[in-house]
MARZA-674931 format. One record per residue: residue in three letters; x, y, z of N, C-alpha, C, CB in turn. Coordinates in steps of 0.02 Angstrom, whole numbers, plus 50000, padded with zeros to 5 digits. Atoms other than C-alpha are relative to their C-alpha. Glycine has a CB too. Example, Ala and Ser with C-alpha at 12.3 -4.5 7.8 and 13.67 -1.06 7.14 Angstrom:
BEGIN
ALA500454994150000506154977550390500455006050000499505000150062 SER499584994149997506844994750357499615005550037500205002349929 
end
This chain:
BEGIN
UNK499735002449938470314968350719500624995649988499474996150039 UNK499405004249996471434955450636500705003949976499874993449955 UNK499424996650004472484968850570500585003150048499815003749974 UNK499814996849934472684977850749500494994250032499275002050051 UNK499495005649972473304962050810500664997049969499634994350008 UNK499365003450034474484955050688500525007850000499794995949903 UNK499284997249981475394973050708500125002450069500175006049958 UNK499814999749915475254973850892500644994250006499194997250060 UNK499705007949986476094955650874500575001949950499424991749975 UNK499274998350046477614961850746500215006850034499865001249903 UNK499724997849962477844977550861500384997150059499685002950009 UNK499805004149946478054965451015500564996649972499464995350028 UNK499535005150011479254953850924500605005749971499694993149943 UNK499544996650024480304968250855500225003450045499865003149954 UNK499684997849943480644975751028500144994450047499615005050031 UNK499465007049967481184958751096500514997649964499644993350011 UNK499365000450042482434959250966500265004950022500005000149926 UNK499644992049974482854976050998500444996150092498975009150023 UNK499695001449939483244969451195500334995449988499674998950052 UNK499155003449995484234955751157500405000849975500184995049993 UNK499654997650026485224963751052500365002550041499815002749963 UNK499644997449972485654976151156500354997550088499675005349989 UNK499575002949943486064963351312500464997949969499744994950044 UNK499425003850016487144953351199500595004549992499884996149938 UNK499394993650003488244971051184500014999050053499945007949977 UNK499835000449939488194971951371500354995350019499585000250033 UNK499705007049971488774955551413500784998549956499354992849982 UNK499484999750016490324955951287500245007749974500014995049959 UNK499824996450019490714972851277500815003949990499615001650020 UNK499144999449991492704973951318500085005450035500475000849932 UNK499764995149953492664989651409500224999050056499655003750011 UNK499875002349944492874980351568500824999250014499624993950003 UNK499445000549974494264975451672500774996749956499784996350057 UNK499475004850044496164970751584500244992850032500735004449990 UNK499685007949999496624951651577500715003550030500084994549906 UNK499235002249942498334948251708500094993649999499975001450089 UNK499985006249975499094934551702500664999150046499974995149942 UNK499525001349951500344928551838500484996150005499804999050040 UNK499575004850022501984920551802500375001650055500325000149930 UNK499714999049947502754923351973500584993150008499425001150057 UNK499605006549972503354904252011500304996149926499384994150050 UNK499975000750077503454901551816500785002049965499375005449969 UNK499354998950038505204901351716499775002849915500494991550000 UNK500084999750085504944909251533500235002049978499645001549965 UNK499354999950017506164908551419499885002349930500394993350010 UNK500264998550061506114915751240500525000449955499625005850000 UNK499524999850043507344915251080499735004549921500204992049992 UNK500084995750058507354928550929499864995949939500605004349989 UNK500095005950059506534918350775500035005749939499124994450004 UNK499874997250031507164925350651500244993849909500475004550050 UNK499895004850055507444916750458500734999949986499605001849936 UNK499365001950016508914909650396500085003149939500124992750000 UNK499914996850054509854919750267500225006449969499654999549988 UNK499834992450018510454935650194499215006349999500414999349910 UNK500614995250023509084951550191500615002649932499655007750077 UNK499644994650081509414959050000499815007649992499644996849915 UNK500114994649978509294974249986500055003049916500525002450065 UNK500135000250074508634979349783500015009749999499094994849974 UNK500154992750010508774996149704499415000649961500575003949966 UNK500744997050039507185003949635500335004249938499425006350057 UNK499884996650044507055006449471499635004549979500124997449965 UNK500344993850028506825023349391499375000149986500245002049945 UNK500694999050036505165031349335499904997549940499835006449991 UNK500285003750089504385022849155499625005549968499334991950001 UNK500554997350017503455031649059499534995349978500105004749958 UNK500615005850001501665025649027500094997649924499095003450016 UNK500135002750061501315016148879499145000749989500294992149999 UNK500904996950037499385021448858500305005749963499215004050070 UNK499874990650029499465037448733499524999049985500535004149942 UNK500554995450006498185048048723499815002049942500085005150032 UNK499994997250065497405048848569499605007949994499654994349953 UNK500384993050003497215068748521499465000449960500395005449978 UNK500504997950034496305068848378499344992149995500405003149921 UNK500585007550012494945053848427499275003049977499834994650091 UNK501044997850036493175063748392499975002549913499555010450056 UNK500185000150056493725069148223500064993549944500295005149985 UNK499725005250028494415051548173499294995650012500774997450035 UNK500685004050007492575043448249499645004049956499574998750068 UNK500544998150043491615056048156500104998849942499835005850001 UNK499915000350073492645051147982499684994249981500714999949975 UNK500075009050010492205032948017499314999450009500434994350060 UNK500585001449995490245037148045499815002149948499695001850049 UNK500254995950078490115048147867499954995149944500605006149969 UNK499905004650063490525033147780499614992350001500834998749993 UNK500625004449997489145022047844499305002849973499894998150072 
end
């Protein structure tokens, strides 16, 4: 009996999570109506902010080649170095 109850009592508490969960989506979900705001009697005035200074303007340099190389012969060079242990 005390088993029946303690998961009657962790079903119940896990579907009252379940519902407020899914009100707290309802209640902020953004699909709703778009924000307006109303500057009718309002003066607003705005200036380009922009930084002080030259833009530079860099050339890219060429492709590199890599500096990893690939060693070809690496399995016969580990197997010389295990014959001699």
């Amino acid at each position: 009996m005390k088993k029946l109850s303690a998961w009657l009592l962790c079903v119940l508490m896990l579907a009252g999570m379940v519902a407020t969960a899914s009100a707290q989506e309802a209640e902020g979900g953004g699909g709703g109506a778009a924000t307006t705001y109303d500057f009718e009697d309002d003066l607003v005035q705005g200036d380009l902010v922009r930084p002080d200074g030259e833009n530079l303007m860099v050339r890219r340099r060429g492709a590199r080649e890599s500096l990893i190389k690939i060693r070809e012969h690496f399995v016969p060079e580990l197997l010389k170095s295990v014959e001699n242990l």
